[in-house]
PQR file with spaces between the fields and no chain letter, atoms N, CA, C, O and H, PARSE charges and radii, in Angstrom:
ATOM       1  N    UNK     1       0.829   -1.192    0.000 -0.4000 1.5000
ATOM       2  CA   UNK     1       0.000    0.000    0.000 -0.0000 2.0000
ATOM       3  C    UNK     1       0.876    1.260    0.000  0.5500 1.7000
ATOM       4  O    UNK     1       0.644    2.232   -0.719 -0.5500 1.4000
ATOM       5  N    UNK     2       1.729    1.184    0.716 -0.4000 1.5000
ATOM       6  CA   UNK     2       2.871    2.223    0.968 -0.0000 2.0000
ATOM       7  C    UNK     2       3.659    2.738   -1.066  0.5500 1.7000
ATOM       8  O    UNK     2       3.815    3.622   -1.909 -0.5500 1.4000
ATOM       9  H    UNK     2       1.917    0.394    1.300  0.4000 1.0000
ATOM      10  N    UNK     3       3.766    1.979   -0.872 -0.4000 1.5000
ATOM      11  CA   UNK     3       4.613    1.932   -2.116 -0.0000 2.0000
ATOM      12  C    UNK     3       3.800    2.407   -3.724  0.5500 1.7000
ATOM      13  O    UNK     3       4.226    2.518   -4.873 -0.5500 1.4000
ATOM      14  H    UNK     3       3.640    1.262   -0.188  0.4000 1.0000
ATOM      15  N    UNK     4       2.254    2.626   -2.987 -0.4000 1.5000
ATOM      16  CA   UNK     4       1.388    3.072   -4.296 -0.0000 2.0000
ATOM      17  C    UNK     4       1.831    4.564   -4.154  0.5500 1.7000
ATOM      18  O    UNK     4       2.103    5.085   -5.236 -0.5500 1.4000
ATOM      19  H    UNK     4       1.907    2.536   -2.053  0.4000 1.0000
ATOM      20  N    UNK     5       1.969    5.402   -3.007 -0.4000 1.5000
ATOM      21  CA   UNK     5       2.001    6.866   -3.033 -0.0000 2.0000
ATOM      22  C    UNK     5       3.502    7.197   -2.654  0.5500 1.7000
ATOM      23  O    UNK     5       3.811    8.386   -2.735 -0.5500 1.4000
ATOM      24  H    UNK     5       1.748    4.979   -2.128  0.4000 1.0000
ATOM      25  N    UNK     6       4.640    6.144   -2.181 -0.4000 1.5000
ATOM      26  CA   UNK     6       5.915    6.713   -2.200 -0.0000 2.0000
ATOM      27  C    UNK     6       6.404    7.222   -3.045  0.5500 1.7000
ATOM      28  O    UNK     6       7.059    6.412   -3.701 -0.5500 1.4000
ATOM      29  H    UNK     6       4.388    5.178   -2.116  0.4000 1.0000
ATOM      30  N    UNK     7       6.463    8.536   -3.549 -0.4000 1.5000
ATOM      31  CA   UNK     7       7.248    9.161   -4.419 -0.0000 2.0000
ATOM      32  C    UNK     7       8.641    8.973   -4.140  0.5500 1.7000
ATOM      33  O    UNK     7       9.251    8.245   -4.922 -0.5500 1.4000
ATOM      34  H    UNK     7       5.931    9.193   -3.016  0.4000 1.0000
ATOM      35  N    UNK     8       9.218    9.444   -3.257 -0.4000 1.5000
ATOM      36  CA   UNK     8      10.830    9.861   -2.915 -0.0000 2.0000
ATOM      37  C    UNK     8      11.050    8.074   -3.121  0.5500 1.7000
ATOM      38  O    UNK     8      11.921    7.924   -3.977 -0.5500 1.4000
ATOM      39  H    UNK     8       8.722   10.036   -2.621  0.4000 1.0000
ATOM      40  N    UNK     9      10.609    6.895   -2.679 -0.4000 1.5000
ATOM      41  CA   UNK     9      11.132    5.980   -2.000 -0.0000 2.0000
ATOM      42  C    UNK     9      11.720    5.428   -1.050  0.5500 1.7000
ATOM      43  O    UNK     9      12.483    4.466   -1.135 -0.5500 1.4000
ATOM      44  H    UNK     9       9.901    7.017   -1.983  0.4000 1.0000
ATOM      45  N    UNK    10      11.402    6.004   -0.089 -0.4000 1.5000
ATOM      46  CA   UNK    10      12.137    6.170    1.099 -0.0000 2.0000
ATOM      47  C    UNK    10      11.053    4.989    2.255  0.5500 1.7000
ATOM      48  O    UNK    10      11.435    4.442    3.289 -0.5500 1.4000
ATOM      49  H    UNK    10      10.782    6.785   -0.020  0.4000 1.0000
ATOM      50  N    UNK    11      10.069    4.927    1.791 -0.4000 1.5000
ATOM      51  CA   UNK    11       9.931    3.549    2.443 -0.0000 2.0000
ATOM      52  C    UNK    11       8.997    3.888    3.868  0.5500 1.7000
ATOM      53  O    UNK    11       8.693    3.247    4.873 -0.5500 1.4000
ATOM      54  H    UNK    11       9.758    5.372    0.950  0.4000 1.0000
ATOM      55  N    UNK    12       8.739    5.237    3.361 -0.4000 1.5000
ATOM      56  CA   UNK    12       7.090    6.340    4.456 -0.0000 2.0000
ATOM      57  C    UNK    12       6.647    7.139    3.253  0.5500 1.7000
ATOM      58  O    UNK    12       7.045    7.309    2.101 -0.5500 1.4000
ATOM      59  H    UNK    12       8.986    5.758    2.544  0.4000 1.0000
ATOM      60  N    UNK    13       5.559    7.593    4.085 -0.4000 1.5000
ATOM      61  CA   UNK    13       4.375    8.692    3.362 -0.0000 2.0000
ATOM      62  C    UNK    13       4.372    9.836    4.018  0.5500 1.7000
ATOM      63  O    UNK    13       3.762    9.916    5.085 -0.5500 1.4000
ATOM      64  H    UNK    13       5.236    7.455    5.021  0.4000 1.0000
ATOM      65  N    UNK    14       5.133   11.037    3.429 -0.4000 1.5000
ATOM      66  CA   UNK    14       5.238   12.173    4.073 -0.0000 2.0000
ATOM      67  C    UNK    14       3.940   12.964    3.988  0.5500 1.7000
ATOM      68  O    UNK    14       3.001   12.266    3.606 -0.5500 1.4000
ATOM      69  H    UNK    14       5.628   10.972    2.563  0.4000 1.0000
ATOM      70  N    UNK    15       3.595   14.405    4.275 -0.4000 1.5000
ATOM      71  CA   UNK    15       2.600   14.558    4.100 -0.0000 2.0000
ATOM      72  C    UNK    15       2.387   15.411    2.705  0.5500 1.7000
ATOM      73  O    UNK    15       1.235   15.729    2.412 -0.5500 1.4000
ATOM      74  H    UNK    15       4.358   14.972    4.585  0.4000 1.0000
ATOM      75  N    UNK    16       3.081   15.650    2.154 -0.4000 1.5000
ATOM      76  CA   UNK    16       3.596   15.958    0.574 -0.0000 2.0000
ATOM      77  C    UNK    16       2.658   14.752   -0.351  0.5500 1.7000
ATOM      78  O    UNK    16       1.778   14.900   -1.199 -0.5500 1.4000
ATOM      79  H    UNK    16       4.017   15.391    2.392  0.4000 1.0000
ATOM      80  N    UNK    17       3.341   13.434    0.287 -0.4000 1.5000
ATOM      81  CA   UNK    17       2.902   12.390   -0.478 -0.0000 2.0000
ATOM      82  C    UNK    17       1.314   12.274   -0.529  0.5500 1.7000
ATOM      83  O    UNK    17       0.563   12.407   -1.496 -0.5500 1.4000
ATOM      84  H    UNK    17       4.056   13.314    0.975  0.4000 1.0000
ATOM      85  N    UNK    18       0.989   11.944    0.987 -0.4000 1.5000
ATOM      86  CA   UNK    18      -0.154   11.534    1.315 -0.0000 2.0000
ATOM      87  C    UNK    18      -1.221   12.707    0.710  0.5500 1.7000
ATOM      88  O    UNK    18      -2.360   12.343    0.418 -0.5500 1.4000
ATOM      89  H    UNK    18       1.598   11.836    1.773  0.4000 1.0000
ATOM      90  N    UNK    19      -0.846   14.041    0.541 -0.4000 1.5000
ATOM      91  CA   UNK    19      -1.787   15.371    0.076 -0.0000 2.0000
ATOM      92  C    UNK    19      -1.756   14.987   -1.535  0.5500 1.7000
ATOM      93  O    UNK    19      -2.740   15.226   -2.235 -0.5500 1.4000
ATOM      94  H    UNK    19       0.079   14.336    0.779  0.4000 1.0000
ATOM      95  N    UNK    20      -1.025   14.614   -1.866 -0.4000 1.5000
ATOM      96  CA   UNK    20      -0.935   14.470   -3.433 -0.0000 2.0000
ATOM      97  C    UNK    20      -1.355   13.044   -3.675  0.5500 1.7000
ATOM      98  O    UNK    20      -1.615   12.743   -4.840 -0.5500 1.4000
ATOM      99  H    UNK    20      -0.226   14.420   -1.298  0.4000 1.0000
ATOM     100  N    UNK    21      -1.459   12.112   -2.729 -0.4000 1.5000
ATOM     101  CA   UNK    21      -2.348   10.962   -3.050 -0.0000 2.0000
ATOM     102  C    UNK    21      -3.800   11.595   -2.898  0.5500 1.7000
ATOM     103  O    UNK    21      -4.660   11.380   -3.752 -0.5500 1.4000
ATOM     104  H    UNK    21      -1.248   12.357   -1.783  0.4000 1.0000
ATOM     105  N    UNK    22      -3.997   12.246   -1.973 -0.4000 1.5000
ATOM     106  CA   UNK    22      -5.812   12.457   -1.400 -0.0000 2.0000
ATOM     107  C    UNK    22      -5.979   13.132   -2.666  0.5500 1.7000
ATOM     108  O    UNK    22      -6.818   12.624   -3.410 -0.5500 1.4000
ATOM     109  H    UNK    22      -3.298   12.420   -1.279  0.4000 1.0000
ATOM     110  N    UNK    23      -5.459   14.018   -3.026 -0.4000 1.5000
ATOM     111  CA   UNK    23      -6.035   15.158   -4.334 -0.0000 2.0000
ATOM     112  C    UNK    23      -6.191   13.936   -5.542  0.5500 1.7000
ATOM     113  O    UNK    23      -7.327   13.935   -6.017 -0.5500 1.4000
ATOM     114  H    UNK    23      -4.777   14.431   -2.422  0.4000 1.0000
ATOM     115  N    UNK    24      -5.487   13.138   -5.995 -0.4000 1.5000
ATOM     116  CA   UNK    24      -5.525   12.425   -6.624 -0.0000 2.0000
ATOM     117  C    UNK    24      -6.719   11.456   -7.220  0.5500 1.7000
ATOM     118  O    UNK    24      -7.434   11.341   -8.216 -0.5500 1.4000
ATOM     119  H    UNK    24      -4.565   13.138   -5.609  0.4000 1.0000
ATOM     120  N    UNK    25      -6.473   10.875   -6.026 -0.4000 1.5000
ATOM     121  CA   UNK    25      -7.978    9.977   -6.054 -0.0000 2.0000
ATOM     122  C    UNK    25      -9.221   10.689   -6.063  0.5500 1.7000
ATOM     123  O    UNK    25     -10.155   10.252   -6.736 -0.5500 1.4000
ATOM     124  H    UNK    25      -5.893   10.969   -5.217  0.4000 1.0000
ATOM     125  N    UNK    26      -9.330   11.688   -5.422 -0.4000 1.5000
ATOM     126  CA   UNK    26     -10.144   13.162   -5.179 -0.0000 2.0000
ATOM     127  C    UNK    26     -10.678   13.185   -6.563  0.5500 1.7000
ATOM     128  O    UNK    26     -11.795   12.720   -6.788 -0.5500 1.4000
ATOM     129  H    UNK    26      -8.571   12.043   -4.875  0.4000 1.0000
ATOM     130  N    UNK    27      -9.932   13.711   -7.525 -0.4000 1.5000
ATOM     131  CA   UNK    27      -9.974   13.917   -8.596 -0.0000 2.0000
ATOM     132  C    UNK    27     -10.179   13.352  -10.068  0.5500 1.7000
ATOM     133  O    UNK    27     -10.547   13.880  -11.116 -0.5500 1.4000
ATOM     134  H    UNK    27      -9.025   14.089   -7.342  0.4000 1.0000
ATOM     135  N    UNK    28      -9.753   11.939   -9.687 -0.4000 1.5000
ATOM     136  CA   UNK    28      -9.664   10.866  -10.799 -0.0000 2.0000
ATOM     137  C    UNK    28     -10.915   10.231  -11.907  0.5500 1.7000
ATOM     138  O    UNK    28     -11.673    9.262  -11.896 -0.5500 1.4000
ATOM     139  H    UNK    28      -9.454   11.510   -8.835  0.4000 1.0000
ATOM     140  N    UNK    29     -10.721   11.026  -12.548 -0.4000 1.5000
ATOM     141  CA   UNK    29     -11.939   10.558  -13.267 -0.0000 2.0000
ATOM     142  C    UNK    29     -11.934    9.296  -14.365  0.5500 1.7000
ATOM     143  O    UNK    29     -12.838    8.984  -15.141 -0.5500 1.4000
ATOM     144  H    UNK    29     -10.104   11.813  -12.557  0.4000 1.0000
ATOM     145  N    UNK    30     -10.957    8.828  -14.227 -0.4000 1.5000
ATOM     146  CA   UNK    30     -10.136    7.643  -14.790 -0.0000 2.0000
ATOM     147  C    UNK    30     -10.600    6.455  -13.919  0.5500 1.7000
ATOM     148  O    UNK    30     -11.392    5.630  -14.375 -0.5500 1.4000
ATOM     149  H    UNK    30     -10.223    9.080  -13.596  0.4000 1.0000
ATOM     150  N    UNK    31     -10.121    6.372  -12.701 -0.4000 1.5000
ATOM     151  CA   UNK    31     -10.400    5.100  -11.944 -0.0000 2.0000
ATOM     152  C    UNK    31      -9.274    4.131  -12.037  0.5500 1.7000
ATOM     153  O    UNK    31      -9.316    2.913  -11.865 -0.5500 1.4000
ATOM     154  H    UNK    31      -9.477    7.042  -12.331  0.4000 1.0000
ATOM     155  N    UNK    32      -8.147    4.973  -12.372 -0.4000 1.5000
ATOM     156  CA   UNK    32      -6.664    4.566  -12.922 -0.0000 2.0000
ATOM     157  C    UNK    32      -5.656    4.708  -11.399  0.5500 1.7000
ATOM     158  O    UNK    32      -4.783    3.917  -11.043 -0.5500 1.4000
ATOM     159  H    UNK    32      -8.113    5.963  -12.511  0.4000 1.0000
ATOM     160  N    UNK    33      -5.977    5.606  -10.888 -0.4000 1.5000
ATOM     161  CA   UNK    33      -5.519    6.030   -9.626 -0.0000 2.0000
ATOM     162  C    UNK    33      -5.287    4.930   -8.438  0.5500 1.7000
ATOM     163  O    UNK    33      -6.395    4.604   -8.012 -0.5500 1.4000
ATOM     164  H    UNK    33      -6.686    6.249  -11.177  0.4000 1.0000
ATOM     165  N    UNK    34      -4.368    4.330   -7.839 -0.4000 1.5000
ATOM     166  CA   UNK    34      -4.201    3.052   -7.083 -0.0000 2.0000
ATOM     167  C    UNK    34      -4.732    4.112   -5.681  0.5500 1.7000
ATOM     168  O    UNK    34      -4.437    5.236   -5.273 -0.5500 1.4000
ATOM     169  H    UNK    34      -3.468    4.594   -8.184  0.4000 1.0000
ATOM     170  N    UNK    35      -5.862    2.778   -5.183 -0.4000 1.5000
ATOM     171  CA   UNK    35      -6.994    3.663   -4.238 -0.0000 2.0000
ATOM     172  C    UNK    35      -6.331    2.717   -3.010  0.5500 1.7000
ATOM     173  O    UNK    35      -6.741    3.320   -2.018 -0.5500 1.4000
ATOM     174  H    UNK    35      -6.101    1.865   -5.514  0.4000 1.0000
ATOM     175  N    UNK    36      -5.621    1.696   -2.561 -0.4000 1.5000
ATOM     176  CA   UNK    36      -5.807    1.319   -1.311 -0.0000 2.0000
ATOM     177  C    UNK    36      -5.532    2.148   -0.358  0.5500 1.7000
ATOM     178  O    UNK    36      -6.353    2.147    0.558 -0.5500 1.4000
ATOM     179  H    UNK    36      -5.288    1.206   -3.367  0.4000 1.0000
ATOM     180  N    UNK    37      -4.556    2.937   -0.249 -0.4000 1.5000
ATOM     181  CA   UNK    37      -4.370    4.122    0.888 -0.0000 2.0000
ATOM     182  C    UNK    37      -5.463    4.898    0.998  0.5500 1.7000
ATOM     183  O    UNK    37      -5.860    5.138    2.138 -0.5500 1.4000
ATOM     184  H    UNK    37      -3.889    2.939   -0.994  0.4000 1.0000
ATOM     185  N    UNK    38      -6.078    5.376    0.020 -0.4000 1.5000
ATOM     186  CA   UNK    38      -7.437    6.019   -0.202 -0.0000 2.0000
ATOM     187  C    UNK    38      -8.712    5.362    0.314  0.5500 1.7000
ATOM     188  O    UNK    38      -9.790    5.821    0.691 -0.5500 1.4000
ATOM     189  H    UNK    38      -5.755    5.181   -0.907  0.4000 1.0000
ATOM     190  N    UNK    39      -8.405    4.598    0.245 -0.4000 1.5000
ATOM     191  CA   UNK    39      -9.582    3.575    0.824 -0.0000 2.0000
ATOM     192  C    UNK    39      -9.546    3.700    2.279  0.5500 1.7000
ATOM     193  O    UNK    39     -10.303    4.335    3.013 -0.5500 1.4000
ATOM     194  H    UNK    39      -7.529    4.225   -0.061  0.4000 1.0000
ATOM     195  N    UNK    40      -8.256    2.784    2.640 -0.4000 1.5000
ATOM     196  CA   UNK    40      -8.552    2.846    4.243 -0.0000 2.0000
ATOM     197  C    UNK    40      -8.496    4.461    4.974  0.5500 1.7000
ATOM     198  O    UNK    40      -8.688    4.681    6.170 -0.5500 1.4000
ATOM     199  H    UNK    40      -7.641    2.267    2.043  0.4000 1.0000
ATOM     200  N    UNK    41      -8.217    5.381    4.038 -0.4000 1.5000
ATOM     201  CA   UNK    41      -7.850    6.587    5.109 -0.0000 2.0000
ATOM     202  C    UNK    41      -9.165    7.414    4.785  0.5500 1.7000
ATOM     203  O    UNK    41      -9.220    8.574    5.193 -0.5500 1.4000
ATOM     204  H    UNK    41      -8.061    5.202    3.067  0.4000 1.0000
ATOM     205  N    UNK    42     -10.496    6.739    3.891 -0.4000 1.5000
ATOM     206  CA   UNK    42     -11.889    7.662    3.895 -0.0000 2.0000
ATOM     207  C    UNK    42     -12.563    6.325    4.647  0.5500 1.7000
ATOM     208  O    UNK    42     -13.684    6.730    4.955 -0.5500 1.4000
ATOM     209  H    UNK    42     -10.451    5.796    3.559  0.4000 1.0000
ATOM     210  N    UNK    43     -12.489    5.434    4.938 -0.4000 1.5000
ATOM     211  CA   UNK    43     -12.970    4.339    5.873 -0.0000 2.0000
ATOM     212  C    UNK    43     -12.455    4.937    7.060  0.5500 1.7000
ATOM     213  O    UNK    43     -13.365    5.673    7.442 -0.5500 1.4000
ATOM     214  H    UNK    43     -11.578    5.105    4.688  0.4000 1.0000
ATOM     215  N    UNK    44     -11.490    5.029    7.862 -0.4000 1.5000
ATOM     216  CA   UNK    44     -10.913    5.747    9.417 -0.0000 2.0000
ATOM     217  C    UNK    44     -11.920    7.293    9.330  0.5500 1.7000
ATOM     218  O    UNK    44     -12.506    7.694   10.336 -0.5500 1.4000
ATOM     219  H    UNK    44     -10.751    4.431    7.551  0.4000 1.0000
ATOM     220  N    UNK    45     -11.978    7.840    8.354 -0.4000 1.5000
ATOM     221  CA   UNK    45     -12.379    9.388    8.302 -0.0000 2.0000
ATOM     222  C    UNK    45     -13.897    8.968    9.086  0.5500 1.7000
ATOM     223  O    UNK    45     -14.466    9.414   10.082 -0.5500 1.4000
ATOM     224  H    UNK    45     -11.502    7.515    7.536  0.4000 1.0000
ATOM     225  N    UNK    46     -14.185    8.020    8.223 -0.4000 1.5000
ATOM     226  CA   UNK    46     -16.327    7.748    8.895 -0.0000 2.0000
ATOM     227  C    UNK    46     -16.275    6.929   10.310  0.5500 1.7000
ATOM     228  O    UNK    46     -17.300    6.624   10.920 -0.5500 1.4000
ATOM     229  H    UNK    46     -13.723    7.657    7.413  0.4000 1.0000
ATOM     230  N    UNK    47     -14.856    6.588   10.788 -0.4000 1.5000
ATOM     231  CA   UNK    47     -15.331    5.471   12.061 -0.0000 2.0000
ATOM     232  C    UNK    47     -15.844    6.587   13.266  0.5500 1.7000
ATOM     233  O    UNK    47     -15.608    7.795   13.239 -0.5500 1.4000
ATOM     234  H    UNK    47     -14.023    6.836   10.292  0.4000 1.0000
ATOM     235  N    UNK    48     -16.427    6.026   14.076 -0.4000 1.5000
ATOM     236  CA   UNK    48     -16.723    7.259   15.577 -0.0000 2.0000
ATOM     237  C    UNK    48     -15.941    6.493   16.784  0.5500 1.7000
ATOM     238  O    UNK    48     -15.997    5.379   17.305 -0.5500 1.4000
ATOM     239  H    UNK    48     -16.619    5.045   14.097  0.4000 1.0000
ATOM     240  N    UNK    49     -15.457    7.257   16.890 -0.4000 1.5000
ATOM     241  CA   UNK    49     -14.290    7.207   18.604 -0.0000 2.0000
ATOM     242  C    UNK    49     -15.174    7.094   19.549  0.5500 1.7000
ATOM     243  O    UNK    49     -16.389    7.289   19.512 -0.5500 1.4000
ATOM     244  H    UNK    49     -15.412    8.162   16.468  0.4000 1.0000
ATOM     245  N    UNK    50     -14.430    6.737   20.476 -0.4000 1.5000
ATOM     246  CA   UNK    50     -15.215    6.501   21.777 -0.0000 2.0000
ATOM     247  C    UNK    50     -16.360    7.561   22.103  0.5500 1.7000
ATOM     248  O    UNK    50     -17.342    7.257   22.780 -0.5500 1.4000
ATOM     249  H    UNK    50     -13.443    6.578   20.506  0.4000 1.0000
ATOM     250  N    UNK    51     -16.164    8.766   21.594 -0.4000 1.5000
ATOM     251  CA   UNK    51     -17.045   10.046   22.297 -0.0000 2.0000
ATOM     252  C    UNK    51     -18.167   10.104   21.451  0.5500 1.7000
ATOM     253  O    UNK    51     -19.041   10.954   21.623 -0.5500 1.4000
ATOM     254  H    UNK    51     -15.366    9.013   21.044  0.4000 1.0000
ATOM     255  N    UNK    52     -18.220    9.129   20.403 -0.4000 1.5000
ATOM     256  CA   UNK    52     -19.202    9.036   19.093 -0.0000 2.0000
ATOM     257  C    UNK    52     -19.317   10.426   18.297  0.5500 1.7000
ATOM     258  O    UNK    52     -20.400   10.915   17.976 -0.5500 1.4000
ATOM     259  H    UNK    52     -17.511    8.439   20.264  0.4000 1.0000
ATOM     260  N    UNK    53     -17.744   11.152   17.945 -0.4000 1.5000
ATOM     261  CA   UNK    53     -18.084   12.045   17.528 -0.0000 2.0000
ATOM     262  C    UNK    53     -17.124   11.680   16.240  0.5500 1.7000
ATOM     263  O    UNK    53     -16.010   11.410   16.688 -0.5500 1.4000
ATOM     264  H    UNK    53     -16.864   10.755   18.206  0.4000 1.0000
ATOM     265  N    UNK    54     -17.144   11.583   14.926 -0.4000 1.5000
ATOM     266  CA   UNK    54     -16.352   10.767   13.788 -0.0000 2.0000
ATOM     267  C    UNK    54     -15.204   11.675   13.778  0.5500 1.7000
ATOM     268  O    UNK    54     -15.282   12.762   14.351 -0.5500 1.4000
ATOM     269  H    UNK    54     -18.049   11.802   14.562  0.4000 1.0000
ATOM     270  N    UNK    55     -13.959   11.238   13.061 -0.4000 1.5000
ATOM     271  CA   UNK    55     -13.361   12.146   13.067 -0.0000 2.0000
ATOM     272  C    UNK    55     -13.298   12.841   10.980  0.5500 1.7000
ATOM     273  O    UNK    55     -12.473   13.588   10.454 -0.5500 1.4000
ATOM     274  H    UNK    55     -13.896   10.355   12.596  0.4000 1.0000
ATOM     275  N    UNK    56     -14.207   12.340   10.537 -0.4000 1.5000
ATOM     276  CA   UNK    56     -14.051   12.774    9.432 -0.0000 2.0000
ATOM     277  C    UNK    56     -13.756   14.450    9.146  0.5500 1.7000
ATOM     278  O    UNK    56     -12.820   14.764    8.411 -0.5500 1.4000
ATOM     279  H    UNK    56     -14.877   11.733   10.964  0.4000 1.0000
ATOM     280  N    UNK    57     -14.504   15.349    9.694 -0.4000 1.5000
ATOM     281  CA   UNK    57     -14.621   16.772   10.139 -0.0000 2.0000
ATOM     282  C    UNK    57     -12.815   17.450   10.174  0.5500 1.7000
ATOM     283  O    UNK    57     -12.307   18.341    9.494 -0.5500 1.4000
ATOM     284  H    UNK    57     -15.265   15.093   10.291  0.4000 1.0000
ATOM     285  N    UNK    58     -12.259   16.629   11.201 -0.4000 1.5000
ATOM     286  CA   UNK    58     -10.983   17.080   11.648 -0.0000 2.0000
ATOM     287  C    UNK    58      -9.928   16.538   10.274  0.5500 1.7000
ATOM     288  O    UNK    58      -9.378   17.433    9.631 -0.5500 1.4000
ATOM     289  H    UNK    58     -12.671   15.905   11.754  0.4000 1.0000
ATOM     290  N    UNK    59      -9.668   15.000    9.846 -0.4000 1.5000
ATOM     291  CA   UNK    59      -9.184   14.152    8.739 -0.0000 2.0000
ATOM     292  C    UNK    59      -9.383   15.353    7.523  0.5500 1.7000
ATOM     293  O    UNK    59      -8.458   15.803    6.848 -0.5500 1.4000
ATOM     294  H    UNK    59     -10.114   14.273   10.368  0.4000 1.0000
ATOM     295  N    UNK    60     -10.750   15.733    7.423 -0.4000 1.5000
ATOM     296  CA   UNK    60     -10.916   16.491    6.004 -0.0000 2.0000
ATOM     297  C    UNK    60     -10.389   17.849    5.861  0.5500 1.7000
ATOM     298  O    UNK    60     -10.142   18.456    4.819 -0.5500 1.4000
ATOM     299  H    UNK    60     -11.501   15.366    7.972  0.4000 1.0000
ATOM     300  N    UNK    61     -10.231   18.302    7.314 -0.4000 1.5000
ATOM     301  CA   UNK    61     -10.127   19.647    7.293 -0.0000 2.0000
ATOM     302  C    UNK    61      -8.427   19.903    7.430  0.5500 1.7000
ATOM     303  O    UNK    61      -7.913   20.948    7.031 -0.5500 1.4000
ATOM     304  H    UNK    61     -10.431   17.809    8.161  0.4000 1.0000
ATOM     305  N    UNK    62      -7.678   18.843    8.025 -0.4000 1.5000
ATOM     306  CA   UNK    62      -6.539   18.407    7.797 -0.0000 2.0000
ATOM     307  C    UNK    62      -5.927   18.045    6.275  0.5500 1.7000
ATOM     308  O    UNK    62      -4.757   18.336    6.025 -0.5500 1.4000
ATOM     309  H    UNK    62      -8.096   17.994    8.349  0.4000 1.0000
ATOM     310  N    UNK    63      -6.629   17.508    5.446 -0.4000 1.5000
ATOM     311  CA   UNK    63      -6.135   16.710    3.972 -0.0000 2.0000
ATOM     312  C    UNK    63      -6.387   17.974    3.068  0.5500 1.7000
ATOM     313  O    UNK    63      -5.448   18.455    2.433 -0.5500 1.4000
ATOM     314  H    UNK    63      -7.579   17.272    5.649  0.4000 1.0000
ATOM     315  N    UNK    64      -7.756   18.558    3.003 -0.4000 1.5000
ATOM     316  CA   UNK    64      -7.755   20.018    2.425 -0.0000 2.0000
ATOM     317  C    UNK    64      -7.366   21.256    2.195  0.5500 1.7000
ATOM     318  O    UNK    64      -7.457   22.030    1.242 -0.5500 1.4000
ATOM     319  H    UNK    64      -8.518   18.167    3.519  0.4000 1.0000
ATOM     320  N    UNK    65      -6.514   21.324    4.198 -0.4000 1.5000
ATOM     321  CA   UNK    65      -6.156   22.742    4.083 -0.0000 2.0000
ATOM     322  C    UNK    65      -4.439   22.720    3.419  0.5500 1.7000
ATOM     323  O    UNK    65      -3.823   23.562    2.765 -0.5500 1.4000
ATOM     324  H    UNK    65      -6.440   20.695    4.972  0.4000 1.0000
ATOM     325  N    UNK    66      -4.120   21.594    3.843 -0.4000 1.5000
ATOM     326  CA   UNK    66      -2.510   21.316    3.520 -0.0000 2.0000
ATOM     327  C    UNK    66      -2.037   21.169    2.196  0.5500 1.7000
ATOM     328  O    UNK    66      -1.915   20.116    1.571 -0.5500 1.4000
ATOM     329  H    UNK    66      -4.621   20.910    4.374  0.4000 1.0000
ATOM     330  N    UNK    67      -1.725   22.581    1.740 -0.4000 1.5000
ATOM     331  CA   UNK    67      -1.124   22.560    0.352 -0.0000 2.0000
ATOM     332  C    UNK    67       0.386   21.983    0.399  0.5500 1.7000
ATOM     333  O    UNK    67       1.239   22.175    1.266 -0.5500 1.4000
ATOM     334  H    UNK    67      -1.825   23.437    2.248  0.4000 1.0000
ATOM     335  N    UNK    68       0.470   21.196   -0.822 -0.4000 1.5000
ATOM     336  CA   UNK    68       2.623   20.338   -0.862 -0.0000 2.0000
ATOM     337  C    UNK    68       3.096   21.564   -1.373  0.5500 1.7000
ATOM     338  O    UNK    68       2.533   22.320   -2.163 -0.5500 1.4000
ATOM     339  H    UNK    68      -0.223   21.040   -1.526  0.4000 1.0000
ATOM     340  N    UNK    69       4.660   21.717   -0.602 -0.4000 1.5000
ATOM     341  CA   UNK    69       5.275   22.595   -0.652 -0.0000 2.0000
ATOM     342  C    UNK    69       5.941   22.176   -2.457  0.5500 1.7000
ATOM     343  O    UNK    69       6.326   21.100   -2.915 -0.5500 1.4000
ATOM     344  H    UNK    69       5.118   21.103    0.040  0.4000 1.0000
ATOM     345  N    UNK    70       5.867   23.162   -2.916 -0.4000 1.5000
ATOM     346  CA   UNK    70       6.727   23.184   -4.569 -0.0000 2.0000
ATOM     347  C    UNK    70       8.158   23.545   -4.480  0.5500 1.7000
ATOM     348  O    UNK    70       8.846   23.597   -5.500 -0.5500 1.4000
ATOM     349  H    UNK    70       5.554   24.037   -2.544  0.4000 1.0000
């Protein structure tokens, strides 16, 4: 799964990576886009924590506001 969005190769997902995977799949009107990271990280976004409050709200507002540095 790692290895669908490692750009550098370094063997993690910085948040460079992971913002340019979310926009990606975000965007894909192809269906060409390798979704497993995408998958499990909008599956965690809908689960509810103990306080039953989801954390999708915080996840989205985190993945959206964070532009990759050029």
């Amino acid at each position: 799964m790692i290895w669908e969005v490692d750009e550098n190769l370094d063997g993690r997902v910085n948040s460079y990576e992971f913002n340019l995977m979310y926009r990606r799949c975000r965007h894909d009107t192809t269906g060409l886009e390798p979704r497993n990271l995408y998958n499990l990280v909008q599956f965690l976004m809908y689960l509810k924590s103990d306080t039953n409050v989801n954390s999708f709200s915080a996840t989205n507002t985190t993945a959206s506001n964070t532009e990759p540095a050029h």
